[in-house]
C-alpha positions as CSV (number, residue, x, y, z in Angstrom):
1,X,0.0,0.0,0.0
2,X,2.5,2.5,1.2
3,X,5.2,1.9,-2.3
4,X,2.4,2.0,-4.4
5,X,0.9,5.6,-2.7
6,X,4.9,6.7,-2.8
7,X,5.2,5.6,-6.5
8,X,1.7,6.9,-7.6
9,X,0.2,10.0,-6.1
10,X,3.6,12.2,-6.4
11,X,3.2,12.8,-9.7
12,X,-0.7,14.6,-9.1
13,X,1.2,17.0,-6.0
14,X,3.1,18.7,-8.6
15,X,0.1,21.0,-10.2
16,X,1.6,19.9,-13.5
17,X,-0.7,18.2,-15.8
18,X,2.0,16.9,-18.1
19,X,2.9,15.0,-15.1
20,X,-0.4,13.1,-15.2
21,X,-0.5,9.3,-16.1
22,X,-3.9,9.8,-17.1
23,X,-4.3,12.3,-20.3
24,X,-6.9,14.9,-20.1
25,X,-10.3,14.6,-21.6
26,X,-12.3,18.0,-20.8
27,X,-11.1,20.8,-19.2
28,X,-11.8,20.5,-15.3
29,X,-10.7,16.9,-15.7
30,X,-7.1,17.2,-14.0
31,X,-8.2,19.0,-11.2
32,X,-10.8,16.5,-10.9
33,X,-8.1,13.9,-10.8
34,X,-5.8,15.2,-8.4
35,X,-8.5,15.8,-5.9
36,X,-9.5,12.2,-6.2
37,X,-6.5,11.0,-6.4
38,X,-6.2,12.3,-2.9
39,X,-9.1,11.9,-1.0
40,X,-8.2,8.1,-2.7
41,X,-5.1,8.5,-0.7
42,X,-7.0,9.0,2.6
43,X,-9.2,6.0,1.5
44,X,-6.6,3.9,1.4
45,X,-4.5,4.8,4.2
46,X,-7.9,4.8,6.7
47,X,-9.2,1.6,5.2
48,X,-6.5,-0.6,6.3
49,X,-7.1,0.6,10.0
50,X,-10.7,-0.2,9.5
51,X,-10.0,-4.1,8.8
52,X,-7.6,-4.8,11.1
53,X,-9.1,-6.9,14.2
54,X,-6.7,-5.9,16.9
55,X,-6.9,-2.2,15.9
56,X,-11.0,-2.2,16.1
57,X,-10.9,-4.5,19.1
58,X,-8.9,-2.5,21.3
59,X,-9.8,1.2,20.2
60,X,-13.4,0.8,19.3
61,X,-13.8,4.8,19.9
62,X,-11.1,5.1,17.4
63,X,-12.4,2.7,14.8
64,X,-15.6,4.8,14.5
65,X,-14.1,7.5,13.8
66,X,-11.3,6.9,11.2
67,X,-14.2,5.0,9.9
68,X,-16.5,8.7,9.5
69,X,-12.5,9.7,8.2
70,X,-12.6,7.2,5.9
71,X,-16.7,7.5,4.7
72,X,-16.5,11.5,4.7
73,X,-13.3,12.3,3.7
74,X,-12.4,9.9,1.3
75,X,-15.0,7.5,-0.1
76,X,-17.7,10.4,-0.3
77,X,-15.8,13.0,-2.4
78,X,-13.1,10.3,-4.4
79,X,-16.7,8.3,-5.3
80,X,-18.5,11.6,-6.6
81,X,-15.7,13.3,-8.3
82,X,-14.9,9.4,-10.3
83,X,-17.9,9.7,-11.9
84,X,-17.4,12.3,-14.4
85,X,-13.7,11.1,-14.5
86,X,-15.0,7.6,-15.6
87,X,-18.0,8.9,-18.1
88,X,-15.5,11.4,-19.6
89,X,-12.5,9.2,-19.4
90,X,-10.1,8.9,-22.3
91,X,-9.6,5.5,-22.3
92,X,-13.0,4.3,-24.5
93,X,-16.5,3.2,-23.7
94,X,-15.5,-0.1,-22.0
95,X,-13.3,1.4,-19.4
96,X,-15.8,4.6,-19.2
97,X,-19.1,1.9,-18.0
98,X,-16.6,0.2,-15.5
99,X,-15.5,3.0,-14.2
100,X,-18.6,4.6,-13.6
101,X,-20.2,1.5,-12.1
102,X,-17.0,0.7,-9.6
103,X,-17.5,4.5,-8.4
104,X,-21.4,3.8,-7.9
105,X,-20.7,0.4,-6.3
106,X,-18.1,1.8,-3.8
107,X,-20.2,5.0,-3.0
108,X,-23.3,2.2,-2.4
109,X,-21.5,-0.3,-0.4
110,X,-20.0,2.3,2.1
111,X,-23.0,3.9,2.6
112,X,-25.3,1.0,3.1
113,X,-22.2,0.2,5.7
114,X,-22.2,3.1,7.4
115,X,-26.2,2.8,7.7
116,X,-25.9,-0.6,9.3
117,X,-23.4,0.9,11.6
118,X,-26.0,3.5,13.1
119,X,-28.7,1.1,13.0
120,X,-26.1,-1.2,15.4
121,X,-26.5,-4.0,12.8
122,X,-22.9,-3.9,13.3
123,X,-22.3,-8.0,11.5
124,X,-23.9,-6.5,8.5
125,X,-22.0,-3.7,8.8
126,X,-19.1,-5.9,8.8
127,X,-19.4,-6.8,5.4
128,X,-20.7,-4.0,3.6
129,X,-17.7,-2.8,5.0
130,X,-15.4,-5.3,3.6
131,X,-16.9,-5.1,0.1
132,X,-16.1,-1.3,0.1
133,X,-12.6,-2.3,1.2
134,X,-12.2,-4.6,-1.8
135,X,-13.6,-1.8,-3.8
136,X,-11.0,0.7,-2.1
137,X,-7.7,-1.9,-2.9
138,X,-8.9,-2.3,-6.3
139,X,-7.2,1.0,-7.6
140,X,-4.1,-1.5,-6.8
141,X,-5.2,-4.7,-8.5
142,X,-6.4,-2.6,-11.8
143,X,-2.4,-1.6,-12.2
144,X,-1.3,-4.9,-12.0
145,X,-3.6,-5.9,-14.6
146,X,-3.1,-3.3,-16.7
147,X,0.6,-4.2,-17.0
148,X,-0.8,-7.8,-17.8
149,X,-2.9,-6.6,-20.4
150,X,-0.6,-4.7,-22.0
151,X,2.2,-7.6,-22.3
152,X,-0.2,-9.8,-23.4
153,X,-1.9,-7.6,-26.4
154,X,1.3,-5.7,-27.6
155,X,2.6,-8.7,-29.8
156,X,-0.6,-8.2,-31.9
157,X,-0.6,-4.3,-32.1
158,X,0.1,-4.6,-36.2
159,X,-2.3,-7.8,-36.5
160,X,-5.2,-7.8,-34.7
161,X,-4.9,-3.6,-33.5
162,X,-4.1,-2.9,-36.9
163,X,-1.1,-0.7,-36.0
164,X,-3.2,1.2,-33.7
165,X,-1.6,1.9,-30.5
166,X,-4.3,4.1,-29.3
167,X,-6.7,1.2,-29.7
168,X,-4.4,-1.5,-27.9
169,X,-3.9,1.2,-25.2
170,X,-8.0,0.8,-24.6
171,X,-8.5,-2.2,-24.7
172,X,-5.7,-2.7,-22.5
173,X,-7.3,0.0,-20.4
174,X,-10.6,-1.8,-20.7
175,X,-10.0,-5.1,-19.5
176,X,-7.8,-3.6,-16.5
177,X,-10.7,-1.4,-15.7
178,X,-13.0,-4.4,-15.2
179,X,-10.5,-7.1,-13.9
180,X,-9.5,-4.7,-11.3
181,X,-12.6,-4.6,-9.4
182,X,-14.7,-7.7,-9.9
183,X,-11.9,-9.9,-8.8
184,X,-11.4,-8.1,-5.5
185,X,-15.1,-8.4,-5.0
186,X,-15.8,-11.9,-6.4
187,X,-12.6,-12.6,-3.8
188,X,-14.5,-10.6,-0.8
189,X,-17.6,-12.1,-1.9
190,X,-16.2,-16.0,-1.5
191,X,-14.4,-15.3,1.7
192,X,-17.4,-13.6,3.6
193,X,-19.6,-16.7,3.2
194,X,-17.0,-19.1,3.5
195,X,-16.2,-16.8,7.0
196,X,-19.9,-16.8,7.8
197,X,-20.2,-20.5,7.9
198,X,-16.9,-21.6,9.3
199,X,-17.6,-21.8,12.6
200,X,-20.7,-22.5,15.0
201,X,-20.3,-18.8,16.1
202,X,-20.7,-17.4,12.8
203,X,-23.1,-19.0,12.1
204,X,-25.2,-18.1,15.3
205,X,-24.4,-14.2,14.6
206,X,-25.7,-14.6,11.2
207,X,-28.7,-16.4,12.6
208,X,-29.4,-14.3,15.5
209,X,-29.3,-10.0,14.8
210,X,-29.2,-9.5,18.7
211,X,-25.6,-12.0,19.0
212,X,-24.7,-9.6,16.0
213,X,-26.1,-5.9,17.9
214,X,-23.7,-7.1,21.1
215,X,-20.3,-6.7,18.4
216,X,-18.7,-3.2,18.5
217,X,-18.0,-3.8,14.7
């Protein structure tokens, strides 16, 4: 987390949109970008205290409110200003619906978390919570893949992209855009109900909302 912040978000402190990785595709578009890019930053960093047990077992007071750090001063604004980043986005159609939808499905997730979190339904909370997180580290996973993507289609930029290195660049963009996100969420997916019916106590908080409402979340 930490190397790919250092290696990543530099570039977007400068003010200089040259220095962008992402090229520009209206005109309030880099601001845009750097302000996301850094309430992502908070996102990220405030996430990782959010998941870990001992941290939210030991400092519940704390928990709840890196957790409204995390909601209000990084999800809410990185969520709303990535979706006219991802309609407008210079990468093509297929990369402009994903990233639309990912902002739309982070925004949703952490809201319906923090809703179960004042209603005290603090299980459910639980893993609202840890969808968003997958939806959070998935700005991580979509580089990976889009170093994969790339590797894989560039032997066919004069075949199948027809010399076009503008197209291989979107559909390279494309399939990172997707790959990035539903993985990490497929991934929480699998590992919340193989987690919710591991054990006889899982299963009785998943059974009973009051077992659940005595958790501090």
């Amino acid at each position: 987390m930490i190397i790919f912040v250092a290696f990543s978000v530099p570039p977007y402190l400068t003010g200089d949109p040259a220095q962008s990785r992402v090229p520009a595709s209206f005109s309030a578009h880099y601001p845009l970008l750097v302000a996301h890019v850094c309430f992502g930053t908070v996102a990220l960093f405030t996430v990782c205290l959010q998941i870990w047990p001992w941290f939210r077992a030991h400092y519940p007071t704390a928990h709840r409110r890196v957790g409204r750090i995390y909601i209000f001063g990084g999800v809410l604004p990185g969520a709303l200003m990535a979706l006219p980043i991802g309609a407008m986005g210079p990468f093509g159609p297929m990369a402009r619906v994903s990233n639309v939808l990912l902002a739309s499905l982070w925004l949703t997730c952490t809201f319906i978390g923090y809703r179960m979190a004042r209603q005290r339904r603090y299980q459910e909370h639980r893993r609202w919570m840890i969808r968003s997180f997958a939806l959070t580290a998935s700005i991580i996973t979509n580089r990976v893949w889009a170093i994969v993507a790339y590797l894989v289609l560039v032997p066919q930029l004069e075949t199948t992209f027809r010399g076009s290195e503008e197209l291989l660049r979107n559909t390279a963009a494309g399939l990172a855009t997707w790959l990035g996100w539903v993985i990490p969420l497929l991934f929480a997916e699998w590992w919340l109900e193989r987690s919710s019916w591991s054990t006889p106590r899982a299963r009785t908080i998943d059974a009973d909302p009051a077992v659940g409402n005595s958790r501090v979340g």
